[in-house]
PDB file of N, CA, C, O and CB in Angstrom:
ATOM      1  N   UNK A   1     159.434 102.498 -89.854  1.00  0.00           N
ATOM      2  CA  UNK A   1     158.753 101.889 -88.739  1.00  0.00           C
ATOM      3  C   UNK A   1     158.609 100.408 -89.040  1.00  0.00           C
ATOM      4  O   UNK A   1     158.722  99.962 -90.182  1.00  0.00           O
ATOM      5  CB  UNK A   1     157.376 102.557 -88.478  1.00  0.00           C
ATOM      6  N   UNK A   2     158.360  99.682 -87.997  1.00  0.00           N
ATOM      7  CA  UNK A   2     158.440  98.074 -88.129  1.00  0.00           C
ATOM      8  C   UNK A   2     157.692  97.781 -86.842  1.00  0.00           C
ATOM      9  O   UNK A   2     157.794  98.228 -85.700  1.00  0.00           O
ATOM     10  CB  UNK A   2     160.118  97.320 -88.187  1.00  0.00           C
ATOM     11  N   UNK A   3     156.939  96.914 -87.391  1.00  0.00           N
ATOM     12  CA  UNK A   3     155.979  96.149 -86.782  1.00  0.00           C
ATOM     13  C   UNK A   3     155.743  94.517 -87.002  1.00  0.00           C
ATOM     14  O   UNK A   3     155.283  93.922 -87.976  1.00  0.00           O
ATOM     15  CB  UNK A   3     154.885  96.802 -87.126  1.00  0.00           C
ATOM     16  N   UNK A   4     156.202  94.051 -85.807  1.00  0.00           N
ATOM     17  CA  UNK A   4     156.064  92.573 -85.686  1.00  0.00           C
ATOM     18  C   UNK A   4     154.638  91.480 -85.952  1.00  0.00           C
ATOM     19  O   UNK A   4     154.138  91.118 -84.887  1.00  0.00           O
ATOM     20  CB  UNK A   4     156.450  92.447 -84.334  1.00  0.00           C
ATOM     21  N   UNK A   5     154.214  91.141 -86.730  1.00  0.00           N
ATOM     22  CA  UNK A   5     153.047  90.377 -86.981  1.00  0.00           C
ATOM     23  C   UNK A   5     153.450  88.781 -86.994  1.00  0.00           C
ATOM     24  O   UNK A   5     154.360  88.365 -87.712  1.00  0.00           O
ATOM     25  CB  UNK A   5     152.394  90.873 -88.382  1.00  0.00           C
ATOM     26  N   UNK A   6     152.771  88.032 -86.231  1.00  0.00           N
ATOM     27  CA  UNK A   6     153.564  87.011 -86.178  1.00  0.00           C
ATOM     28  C   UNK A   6     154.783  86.706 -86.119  1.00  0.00           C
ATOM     29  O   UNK A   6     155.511  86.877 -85.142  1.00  0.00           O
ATOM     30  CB  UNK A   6     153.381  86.585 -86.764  1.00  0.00           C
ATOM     31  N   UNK A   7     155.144  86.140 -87.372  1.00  0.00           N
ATOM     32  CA  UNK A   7     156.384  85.218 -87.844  1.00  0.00           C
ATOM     33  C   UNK A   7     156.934  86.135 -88.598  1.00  0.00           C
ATOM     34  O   UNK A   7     158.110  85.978 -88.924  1.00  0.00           O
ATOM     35  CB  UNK A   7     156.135  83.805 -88.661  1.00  0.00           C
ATOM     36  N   UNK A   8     156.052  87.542 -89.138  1.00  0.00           N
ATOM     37  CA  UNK A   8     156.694  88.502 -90.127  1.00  0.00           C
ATOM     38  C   UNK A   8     157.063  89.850 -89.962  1.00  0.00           C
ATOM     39  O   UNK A   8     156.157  90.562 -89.529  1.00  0.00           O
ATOM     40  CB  UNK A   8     155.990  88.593 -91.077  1.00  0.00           C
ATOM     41  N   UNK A   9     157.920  90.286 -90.141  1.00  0.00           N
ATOM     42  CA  UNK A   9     158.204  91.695 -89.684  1.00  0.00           C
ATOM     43  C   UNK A   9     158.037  92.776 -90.777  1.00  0.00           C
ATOM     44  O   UNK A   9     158.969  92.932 -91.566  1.00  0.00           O
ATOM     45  CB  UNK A   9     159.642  91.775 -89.150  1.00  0.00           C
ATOM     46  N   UNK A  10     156.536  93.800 -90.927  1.00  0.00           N
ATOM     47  CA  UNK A  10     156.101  94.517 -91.611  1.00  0.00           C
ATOM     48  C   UNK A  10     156.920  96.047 -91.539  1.00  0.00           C
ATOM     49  O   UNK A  10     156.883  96.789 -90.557  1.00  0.00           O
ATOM     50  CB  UNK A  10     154.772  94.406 -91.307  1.00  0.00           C
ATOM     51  N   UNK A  11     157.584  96.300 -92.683  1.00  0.00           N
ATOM     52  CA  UNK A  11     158.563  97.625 -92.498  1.00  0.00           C
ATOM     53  C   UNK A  11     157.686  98.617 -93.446  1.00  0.00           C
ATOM     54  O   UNK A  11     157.479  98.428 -94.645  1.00  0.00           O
ATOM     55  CB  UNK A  11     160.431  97.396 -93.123  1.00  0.00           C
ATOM     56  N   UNK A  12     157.192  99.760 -92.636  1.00  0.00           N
ATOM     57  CA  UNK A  12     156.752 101.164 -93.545  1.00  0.00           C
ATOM     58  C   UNK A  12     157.832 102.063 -93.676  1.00  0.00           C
ATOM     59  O   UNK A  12     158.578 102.057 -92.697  1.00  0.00           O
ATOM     60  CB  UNK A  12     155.549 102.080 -92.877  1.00  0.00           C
ATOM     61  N   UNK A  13     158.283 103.179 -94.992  1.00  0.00           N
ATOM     62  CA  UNK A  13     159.486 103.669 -94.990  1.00  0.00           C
ATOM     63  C   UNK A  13     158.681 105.265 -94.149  1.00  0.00           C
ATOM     64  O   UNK A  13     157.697 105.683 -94.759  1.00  0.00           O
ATOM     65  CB  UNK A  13     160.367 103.676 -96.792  1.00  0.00           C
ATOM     66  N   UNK A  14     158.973 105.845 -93.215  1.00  0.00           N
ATOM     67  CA  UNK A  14     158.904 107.232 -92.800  1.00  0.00           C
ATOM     68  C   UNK A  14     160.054 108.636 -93.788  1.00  0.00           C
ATOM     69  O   UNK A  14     161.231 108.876 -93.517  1.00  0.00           O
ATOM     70  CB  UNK A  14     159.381 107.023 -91.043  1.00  0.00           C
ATOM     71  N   UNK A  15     159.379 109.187 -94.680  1.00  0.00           N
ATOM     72  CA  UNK A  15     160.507 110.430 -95.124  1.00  0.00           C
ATOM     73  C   UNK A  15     160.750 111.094 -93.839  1.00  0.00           C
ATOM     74  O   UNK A  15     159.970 110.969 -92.895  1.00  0.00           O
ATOM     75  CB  UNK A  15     159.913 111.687 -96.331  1.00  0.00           C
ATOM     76  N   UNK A  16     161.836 111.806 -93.787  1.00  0.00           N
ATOM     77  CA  UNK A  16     162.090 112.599 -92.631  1.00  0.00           C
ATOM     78  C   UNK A  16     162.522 113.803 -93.520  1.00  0.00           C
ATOM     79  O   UNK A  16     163.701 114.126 -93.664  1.00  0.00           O
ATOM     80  CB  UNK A  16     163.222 111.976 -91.472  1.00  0.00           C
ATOM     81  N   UNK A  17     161.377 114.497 -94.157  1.00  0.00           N
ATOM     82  CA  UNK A  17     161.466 115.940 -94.596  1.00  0.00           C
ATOM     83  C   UNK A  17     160.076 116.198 -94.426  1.00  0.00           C
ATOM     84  O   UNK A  17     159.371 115.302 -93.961  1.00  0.00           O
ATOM     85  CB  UNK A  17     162.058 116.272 -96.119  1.00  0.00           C
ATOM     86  N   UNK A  18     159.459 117.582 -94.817  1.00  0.00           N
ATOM     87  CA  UNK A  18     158.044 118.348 -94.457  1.00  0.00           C
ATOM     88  C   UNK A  18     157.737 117.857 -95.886  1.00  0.00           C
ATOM     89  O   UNK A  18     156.555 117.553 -95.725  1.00  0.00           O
ATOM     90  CB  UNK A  18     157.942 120.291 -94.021  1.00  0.00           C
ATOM     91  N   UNK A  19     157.983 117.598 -97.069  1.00  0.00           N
ATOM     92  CA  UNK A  19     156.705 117.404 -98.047  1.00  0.00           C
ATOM     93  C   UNK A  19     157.451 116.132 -98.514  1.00  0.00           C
ATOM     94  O   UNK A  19     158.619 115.749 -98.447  1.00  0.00           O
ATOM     95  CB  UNK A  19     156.248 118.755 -99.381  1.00  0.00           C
ATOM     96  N   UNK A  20     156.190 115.589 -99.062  1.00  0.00           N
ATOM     97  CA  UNK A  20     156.548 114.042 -99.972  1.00  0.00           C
ATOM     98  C   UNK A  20     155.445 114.296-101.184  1.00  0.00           C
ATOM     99  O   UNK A  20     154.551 115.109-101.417  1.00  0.00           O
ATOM    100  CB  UNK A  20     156.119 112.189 -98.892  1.00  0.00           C
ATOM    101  N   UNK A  21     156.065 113.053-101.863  1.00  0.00           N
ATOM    102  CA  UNK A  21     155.561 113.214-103.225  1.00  0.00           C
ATOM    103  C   UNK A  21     153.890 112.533-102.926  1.00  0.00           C
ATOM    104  O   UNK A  21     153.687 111.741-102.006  1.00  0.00           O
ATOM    105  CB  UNK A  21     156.692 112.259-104.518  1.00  0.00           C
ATOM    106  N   UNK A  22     152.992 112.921-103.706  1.00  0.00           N
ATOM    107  CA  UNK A  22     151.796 111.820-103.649  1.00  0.00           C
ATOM    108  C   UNK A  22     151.773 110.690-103.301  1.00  0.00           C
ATOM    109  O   UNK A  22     151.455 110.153-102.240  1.00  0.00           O
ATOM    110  CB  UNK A  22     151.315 111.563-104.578  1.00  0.00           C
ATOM    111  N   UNK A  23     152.373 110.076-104.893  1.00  0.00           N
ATOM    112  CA  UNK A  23     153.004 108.121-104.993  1.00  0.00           C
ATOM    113  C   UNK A  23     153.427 107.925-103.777  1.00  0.00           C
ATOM    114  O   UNK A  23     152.775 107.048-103.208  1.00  0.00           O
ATOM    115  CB  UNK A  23     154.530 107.589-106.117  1.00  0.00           C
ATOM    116  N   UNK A  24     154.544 108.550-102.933  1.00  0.00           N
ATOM    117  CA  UNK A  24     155.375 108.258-101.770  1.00  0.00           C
ATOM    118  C   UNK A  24     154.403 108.008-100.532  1.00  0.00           C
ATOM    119  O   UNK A  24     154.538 107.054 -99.765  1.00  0.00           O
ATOM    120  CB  UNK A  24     156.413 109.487-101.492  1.00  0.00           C
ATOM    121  N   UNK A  25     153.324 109.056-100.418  1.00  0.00           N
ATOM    122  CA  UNK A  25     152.104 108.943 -99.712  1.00  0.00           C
ATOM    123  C   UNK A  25     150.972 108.036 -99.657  1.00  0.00           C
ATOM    124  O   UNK A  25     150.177 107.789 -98.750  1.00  0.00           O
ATOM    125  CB  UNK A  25     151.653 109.795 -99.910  1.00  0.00           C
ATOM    126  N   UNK A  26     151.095 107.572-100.922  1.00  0.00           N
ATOM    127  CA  UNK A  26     150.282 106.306-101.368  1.00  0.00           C
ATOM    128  C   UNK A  26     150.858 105.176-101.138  1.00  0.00           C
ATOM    129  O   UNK A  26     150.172 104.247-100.712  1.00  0.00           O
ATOM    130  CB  UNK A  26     149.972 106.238-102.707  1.00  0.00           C
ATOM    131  N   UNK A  27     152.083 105.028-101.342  1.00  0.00           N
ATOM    132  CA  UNK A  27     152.512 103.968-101.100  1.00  0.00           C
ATOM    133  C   UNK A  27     153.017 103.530 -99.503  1.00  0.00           C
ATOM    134  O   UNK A  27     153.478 102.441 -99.160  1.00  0.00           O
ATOM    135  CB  UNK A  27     153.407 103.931-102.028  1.00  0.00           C
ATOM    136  N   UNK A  28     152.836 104.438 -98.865  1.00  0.00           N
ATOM    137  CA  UNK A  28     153.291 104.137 -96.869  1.00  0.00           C
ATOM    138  C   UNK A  28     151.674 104.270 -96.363  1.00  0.00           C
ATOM    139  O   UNK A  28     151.266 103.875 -95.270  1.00  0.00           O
ATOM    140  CB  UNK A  28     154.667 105.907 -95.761  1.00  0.00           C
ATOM    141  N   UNK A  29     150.941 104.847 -97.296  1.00  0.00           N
ATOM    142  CA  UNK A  29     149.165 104.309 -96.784  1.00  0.00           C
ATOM    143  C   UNK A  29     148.874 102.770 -97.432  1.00  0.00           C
ATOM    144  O   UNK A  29     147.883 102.113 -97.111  1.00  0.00           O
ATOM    145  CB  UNK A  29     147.651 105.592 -97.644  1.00  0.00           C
ATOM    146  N   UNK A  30     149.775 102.356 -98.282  1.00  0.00           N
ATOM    147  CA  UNK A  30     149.196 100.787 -98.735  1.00  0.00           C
ATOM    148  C   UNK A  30     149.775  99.828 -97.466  1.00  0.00           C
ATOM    149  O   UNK A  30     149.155  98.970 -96.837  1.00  0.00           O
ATOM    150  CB  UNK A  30     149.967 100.138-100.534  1.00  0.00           C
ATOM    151  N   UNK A  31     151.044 100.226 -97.322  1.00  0.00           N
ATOM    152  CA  UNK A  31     152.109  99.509 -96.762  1.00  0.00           C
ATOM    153  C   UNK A  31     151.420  99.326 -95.199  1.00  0.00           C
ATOM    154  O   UNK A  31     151.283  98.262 -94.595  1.00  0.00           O
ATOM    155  CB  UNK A  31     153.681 100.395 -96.888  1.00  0.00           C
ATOM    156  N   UNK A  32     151.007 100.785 -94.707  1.00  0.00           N
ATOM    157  CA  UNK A  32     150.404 100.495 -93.492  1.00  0.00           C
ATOM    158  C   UNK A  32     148.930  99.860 -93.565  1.00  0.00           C
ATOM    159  O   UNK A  32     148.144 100.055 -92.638  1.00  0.00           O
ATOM    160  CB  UNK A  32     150.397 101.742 -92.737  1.00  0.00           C
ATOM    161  N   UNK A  33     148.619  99.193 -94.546  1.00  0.00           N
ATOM    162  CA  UNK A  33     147.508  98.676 -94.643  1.00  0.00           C
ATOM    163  C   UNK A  33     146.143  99.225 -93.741  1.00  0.00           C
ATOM    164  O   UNK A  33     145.076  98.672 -94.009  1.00  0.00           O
ATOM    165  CB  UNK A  33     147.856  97.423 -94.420  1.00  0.00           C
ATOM    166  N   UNK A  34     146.145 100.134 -92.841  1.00  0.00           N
ATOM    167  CA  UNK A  34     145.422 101.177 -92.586  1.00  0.00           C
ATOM    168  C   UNK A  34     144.281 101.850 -93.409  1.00  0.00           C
ATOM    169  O   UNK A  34     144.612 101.809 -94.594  1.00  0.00           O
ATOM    170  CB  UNK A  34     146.229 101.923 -92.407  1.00  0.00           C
ATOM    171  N   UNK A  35     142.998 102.487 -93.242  1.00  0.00           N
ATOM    172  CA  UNK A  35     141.869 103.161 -94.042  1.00  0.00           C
ATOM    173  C   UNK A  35     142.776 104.337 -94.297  1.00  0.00           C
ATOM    174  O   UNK A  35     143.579 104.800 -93.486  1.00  0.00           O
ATOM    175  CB  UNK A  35     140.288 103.498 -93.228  1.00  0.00           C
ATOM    176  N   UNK A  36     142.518 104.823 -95.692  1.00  0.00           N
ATOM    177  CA  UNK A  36     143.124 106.223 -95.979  1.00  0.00           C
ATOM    178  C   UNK A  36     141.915 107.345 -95.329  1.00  0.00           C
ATOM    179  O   UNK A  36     141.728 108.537 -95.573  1.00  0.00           O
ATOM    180  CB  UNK A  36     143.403 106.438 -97.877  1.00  0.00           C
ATOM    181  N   UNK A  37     141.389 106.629 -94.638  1.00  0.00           N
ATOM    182  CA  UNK A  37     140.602 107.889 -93.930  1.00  0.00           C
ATOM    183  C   UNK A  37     141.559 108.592 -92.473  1.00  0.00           C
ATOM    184  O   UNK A  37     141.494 109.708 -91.959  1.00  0.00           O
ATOM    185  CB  UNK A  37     138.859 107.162 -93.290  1.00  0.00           C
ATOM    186  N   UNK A  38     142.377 107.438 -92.152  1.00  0.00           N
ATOM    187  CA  UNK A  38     142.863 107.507 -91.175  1.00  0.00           C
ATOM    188  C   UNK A  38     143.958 108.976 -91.261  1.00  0.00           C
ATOM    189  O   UNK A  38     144.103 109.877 -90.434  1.00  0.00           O
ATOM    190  CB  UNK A  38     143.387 106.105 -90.945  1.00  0.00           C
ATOM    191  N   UNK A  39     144.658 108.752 -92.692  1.00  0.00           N
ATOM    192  CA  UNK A  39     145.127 109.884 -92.786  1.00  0.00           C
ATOM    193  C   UNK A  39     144.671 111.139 -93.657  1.00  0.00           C
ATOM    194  O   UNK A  39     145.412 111.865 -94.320  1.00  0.00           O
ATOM    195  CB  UNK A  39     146.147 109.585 -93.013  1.00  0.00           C
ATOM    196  N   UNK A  40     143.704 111.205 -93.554  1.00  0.00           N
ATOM    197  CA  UNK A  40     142.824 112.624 -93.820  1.00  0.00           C
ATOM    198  C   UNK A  40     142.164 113.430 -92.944  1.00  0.00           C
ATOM    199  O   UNK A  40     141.319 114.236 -93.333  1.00  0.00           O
ATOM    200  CB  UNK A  40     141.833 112.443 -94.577  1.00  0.00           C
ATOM    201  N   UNK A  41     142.610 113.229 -91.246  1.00  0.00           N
ATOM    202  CA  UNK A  41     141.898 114.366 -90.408  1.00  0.00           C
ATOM    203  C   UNK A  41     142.554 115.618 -90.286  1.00  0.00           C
ATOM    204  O   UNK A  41     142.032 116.528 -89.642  1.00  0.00           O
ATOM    205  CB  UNK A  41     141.670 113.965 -89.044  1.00  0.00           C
TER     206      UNK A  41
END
């Protein structure tokens, strides 16, 4: 996914399988700079 911010274009990587690793999960919750609450409902 990619999202335009200003002058910069912010890229999160999406896996396209049913499980990911933790790290992999941690690291597309940093990237989306988002609350990790967001993805805990």
């Amino acid at each position: 996914m990619q999202k335009k911010v200003g002058e910069k274009t912010v890229t999160v990587i999406v896996p396209d399988h049913k499980e990911i690793k933790k790290g992999t999960l941690r690291s597309i919750i940093r990237q989306s700079k988002l609350p990790r609450e967001e993805f805990e409902r």
